[in-house]
C-alpha positions as CSV (number, residue, x, y, z in Angstrom):
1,X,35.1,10.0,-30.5
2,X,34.6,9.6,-26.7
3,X,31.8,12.3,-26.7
4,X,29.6,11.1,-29.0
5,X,29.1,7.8,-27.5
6,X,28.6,9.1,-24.2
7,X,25.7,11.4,-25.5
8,X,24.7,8.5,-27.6
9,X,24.5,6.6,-24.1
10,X,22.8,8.6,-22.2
11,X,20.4,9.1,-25.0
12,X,19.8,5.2,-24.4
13,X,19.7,5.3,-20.8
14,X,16.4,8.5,-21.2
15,X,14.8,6.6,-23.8
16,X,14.7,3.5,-21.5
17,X,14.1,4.9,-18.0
18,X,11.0,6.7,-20.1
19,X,10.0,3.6,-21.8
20,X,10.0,2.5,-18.0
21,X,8.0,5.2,-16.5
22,X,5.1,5.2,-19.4
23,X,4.4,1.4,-20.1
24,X,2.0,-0.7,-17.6
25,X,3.6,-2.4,-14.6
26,X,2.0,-5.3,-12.4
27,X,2.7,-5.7,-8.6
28,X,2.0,-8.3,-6.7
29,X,1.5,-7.5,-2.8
30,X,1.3,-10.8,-0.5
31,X,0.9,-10.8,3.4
32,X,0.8,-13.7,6.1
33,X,0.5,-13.7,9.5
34,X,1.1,-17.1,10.8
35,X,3.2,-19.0,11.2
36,X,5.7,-16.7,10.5
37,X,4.8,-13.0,9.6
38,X,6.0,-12.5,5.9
39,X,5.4,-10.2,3.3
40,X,6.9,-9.5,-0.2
41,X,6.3,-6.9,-3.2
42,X,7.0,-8.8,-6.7
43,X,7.0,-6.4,-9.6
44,X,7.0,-6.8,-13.4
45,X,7.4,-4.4,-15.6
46,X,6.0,-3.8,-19.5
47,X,2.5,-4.8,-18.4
48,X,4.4,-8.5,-17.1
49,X,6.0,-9.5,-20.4
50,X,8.7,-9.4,-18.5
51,X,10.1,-11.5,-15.7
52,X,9.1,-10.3,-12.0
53,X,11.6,-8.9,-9.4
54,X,11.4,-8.8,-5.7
55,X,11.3,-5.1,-4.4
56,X,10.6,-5.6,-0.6
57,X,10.2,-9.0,1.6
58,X,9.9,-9.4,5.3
59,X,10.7,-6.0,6.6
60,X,11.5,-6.1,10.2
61,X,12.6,-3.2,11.8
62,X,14.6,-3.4,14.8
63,X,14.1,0.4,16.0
64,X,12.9,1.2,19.0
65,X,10.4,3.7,20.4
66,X,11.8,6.9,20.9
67,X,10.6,8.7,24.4
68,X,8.5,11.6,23.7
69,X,9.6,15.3,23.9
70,X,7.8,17.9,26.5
71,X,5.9,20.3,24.3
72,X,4.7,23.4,25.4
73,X,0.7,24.6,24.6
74,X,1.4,26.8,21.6
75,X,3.7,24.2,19.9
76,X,1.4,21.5,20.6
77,X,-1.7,23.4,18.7
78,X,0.6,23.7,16.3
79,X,1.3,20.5,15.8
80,X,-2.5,19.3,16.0
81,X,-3.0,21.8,12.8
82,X,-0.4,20.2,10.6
83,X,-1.5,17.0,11.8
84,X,-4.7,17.5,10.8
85,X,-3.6,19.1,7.0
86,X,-0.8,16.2,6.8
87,X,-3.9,13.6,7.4
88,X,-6.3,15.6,4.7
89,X,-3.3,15.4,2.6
90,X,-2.7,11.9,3.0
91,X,-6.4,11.2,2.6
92,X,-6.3,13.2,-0.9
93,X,-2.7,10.8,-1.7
94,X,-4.5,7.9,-1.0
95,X,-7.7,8.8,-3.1
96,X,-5.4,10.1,-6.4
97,X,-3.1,7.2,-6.1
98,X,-6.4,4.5,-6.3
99,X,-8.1,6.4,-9.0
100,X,-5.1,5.6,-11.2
101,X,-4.5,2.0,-10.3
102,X,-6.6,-1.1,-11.8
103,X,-6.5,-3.6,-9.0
104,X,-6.5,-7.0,-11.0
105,X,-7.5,-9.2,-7.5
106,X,-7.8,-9.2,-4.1
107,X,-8.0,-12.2,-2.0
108,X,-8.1,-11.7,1.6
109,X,-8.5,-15.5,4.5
110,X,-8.6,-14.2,8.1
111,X,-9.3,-15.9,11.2
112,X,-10.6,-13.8,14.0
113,X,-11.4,-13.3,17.8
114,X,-11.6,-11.3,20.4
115,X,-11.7,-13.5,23.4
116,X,-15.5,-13.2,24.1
117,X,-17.5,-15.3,22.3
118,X,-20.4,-12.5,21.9
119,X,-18.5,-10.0,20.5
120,X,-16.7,-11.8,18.0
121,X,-20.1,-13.1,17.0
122,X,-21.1,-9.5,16.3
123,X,-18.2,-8.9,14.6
124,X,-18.7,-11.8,12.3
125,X,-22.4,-10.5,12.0
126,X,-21.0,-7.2,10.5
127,X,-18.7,-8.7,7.9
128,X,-20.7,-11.9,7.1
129,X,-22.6,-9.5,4.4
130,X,-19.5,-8.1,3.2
131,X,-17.7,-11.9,2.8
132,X,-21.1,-13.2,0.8
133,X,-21.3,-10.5,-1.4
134,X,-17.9,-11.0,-2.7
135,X,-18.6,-14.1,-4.0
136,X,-20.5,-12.2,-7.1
137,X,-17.7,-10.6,-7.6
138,X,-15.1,-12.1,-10.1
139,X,-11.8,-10.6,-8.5
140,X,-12.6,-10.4,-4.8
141,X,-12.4,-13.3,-2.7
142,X,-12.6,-12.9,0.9
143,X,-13.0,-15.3,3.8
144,X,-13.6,-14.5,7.3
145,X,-13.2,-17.1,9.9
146,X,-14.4,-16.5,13.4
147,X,-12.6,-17.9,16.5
148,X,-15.0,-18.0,19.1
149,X,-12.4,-19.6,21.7
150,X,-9.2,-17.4,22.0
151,X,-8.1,-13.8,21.1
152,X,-6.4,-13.7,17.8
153,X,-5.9,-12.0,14.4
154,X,-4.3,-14.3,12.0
155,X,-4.4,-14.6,8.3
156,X,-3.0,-13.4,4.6
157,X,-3.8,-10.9,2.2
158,X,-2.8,-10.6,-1.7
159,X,-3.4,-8.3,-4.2
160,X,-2.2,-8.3,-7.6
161,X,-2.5,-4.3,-9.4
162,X,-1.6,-2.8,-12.5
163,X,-0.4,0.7,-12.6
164,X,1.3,3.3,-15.0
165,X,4.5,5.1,-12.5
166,X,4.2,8.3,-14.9
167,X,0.4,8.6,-13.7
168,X,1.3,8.4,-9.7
169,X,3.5,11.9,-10.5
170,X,0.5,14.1,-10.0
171,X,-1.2,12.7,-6.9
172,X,2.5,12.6,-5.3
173,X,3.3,16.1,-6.4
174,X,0.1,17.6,-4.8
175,X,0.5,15.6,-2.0
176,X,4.3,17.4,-1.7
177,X,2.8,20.6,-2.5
178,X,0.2,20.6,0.5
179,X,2.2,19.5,3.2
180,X,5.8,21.8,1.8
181,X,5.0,24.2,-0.2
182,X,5.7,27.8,0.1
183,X,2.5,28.3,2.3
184,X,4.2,26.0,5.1
């Protein structure tokens, strides 16, 4: 009598975590910088019919720098070769993982300096075009604020996207394949 439920169970449990993996989920990605750093991941799952979760908030890590190790020429060309395939690899991640998400909104509000008045006004210059062309767009709202007096980088970012997990499977797996597998 015990078996049967248990296989019923787990039966349960497959059908659900698949249910999981192959329906739409919505994340919600906030950032702030001032006055207090803080950022937070908020998920919902079923395409948000469901209430959202927290998965990550305020991260700080209290690690500290490890010193570096004396390499010698040979293992240091080495290492420039994987470094270079791990960032081409990381560069193809990045593009599979944004072909398969829908990004719902963006809003970005950033104050900026950097302690010369000239140079943050050619800064400004460069993304003045990029902040008034947003405003055609629907889901995109940026703001960039120049500070022409002091040295600074303060603002907030959030980002609402809507992704299928079962679809991130492939990027991920190539992205495993390239930097492990068996030609490493």
């Amino acid at each position: 009598m015990l078996f049967p439920l248990l296989l019923w169970g787990a039966a349960a449990l497959l059908f659900i975590l698949a249910l999981l993996v192959s329906t739409p989920w919505k994340l919600h990605v906030s950032w702030r910088s001032a006055p207090k750093n803080h950022f937070a991941v908020r998920a919902q799952a079923f395409g948000g019919l469901v209430p959202s979760f927290e998965l990550a908030r305020d991260l700080h890590s209290s690690t500290k720098a490890k010193p570096a190790k004396s390499r010698s020429r040979l293992g240091a060309r080495r290492k420039s070769l994987h470094t270079v395939q791990s960032l081409s690899a990381i560069q193809d991640l990045v593009k599979g993982l944004m072909r398969r998400l829908d990004v719902e909104d963006i809003s970005v509000d950033a104050e900026f300096g950097s302690g010369d008045p000239a140079e943050t006004g050619q800064l400004y210059g460069l993304l003045a075009p990029l902040t008034f062309s947003t405003h055609q767009v629907q889901n995109i709202h940026l703001v960039a604020r120049p500070n022409f007096n002091e040295r600074c980088l303060n603002g907030g970012a959030c980002m609402r996207v809507r992704l299928v997990p079962i679809t991130l499977v492939i990027p991920i797996a190539l992205f495993a394949w390239c930097l492990y597998g068996p030609a490493r």
